[in-house]
N, C-alpha and C positions, 0 to 999 in steps of 0.2 A: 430130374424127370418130373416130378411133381411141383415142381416151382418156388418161391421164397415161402415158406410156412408165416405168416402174420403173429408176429407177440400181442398176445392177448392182455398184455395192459397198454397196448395202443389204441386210444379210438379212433373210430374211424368219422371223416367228415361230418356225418349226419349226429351221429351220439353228441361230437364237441358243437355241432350248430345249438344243440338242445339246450344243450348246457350251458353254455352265453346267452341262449332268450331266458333259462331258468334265474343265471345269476342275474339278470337284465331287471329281470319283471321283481324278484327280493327289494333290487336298490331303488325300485320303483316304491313300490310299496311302504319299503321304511322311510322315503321321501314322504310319503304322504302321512304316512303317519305322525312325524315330526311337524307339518307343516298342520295338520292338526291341531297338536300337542300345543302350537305358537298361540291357535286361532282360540283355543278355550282357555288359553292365559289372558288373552286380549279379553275375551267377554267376560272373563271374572274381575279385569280390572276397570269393566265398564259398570256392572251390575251395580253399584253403589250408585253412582250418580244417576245413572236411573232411575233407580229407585227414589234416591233424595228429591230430583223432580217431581216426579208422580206423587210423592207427598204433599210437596209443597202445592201441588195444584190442588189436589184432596183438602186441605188446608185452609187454601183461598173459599173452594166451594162452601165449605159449612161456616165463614167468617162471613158470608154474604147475610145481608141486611136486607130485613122486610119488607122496604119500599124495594129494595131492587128485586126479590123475586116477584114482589106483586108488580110492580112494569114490566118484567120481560113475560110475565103470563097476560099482561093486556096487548104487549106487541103480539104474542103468539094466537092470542084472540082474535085480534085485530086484522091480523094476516090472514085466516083461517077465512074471517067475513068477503073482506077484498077478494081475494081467489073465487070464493064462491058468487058472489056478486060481480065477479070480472071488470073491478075495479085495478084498471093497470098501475096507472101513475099509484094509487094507494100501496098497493100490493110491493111496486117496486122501491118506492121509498122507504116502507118498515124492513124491506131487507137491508136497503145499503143499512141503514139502524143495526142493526141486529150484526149486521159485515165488521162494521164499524166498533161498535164494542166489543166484540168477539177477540179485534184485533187491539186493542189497548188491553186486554187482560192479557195475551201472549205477552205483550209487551212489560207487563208487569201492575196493571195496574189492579185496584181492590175492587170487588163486587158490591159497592154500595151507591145509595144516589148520589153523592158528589160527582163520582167519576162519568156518571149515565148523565149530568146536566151538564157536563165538561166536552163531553163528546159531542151531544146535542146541540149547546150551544154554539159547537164549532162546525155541526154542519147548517146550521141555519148562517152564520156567518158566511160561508161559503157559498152554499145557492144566493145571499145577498147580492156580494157582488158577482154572482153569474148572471143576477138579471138584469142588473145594471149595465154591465158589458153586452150582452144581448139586446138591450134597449138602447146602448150606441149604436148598435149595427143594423138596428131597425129591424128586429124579428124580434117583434113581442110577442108573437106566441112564443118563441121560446123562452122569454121571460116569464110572460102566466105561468108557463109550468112550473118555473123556480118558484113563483110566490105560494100555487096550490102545493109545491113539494114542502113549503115553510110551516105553512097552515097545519099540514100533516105532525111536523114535528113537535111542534107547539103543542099541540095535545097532548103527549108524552113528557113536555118539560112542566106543563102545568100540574098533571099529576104527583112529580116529586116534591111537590111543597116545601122548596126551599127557597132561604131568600134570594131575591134575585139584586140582579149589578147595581140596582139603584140603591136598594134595600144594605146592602154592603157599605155602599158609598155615603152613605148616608149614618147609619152607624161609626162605621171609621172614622169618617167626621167626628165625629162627638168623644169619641175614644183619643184623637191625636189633640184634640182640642184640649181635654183634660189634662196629657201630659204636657202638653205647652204652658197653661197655667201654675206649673209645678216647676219647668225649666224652660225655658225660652233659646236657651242652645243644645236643644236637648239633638244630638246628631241621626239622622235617619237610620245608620245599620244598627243602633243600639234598640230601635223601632221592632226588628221583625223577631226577635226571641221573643218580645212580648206577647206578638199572635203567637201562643198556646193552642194547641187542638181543644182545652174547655174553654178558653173563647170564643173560638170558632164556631163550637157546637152551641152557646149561649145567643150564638146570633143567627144558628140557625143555616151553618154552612161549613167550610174545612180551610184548612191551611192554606191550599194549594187556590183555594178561589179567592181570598181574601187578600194572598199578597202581592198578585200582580195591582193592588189598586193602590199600595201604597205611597209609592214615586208621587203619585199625582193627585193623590191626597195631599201627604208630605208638604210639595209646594203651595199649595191652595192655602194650611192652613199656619206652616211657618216661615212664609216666606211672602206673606202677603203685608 
């Protein structure tokens, strides 16, 4: 008469719907939480080399040398003028400058004037034969521009007061000449241990600019 009475430890549809979004939404949650748990393993095993970078940059900065912060405070001078004087071509060239070293420190290299007349030298190299090439094609304006972008540079190599290629070449000279007089088969790779960085500094320059000249010194003075 009254109908099937319902046992009360049965739910009913909607109580067990709840109950699968409750168990649902737990295994959600401890998903995330493990996946967490992964992600602040991960940054704890990054934080060290992080950090060892960020030193080593810190590092590089206070190992920087007195001619190189007083050049990049005249490029930053120098920049400052251009702008204000709306000298383009000036203006644009201290940046690639400034581009340009920027990216040889990433690279790794040191904050002193070797590296800054390294760079230099090899953009004056570059606009060289840009205007040459340009002056095949018969647009010498755009060659002027390459010689006015040189002139530019030039002034920032001349401030480093270092010896330059000839001043090198001309030393080495005199240096391979010496050991020739001492041995006469004296072999070229036995040559480059000898360039020492207080050589280099004696003459007024670094390791790295010194030994591309020696090949062709080498032959000039033992093999002549």
């Amino acid at each position: 008469m009254y109908g099937k009475v319902k046992n009360f430890g049965e739910q009913t549809p909607f109580i067990q719907q709840e109950q699968d979004n409750k168990n649902k939404t737990t295994r959600t949650t401890r998903q995330e939480q493990q996946d967490n748990k992964k992600m602040l393993r991960h940054a704890r095993l990054l934080r060290p080399s992080l950090k060892s970078s960020s030193w080593s940059y810190v590092a590089r900065r206070f190992q920087s040398t007195n001619v190189y912060n007083d050049t990049m405070s005249l490029l930053k001078q120098d920049l400052k003028q251009a702008m204000i004087k709306k000298e383009n071509l000036t203006k644009n060239t201290i940046r690639c400058i400034m581009s340009d070293i920027k990216n040889s420190e990433i690279d790794g290299a040191q904050q002193n004037e070797f590296n800054l007349y390294k760079v230099l030298n090899k953009m004056i190299k570059q606009r060289h034969q840009s205007s040459i090439d340009y002056q095949n094609q018969n647009r010498q304006d755009l060659a002027d521009n390459e010689i006015k972008e040189i002139e530019v540079i030039e002034k920032f190599v001349k401030s480093l007061k270092i010896a330059s290629n000839d001043e090198i070449i001309e030393k080495l000279t005199l240096f391979l000449s010496d050991l020739k007089a001492k041995d006469h088969n004296l072999h070229m790779s036995k040559i480059f241990p000898l360039i020492l960085d207080d050589l280099a500094k004696l003459w007024n320059s670094s390791v790295d600019l010194v030994k591309p000249f020696v090949p062709r010194v080498y032959k000039q003075v033992f093999q002549k």
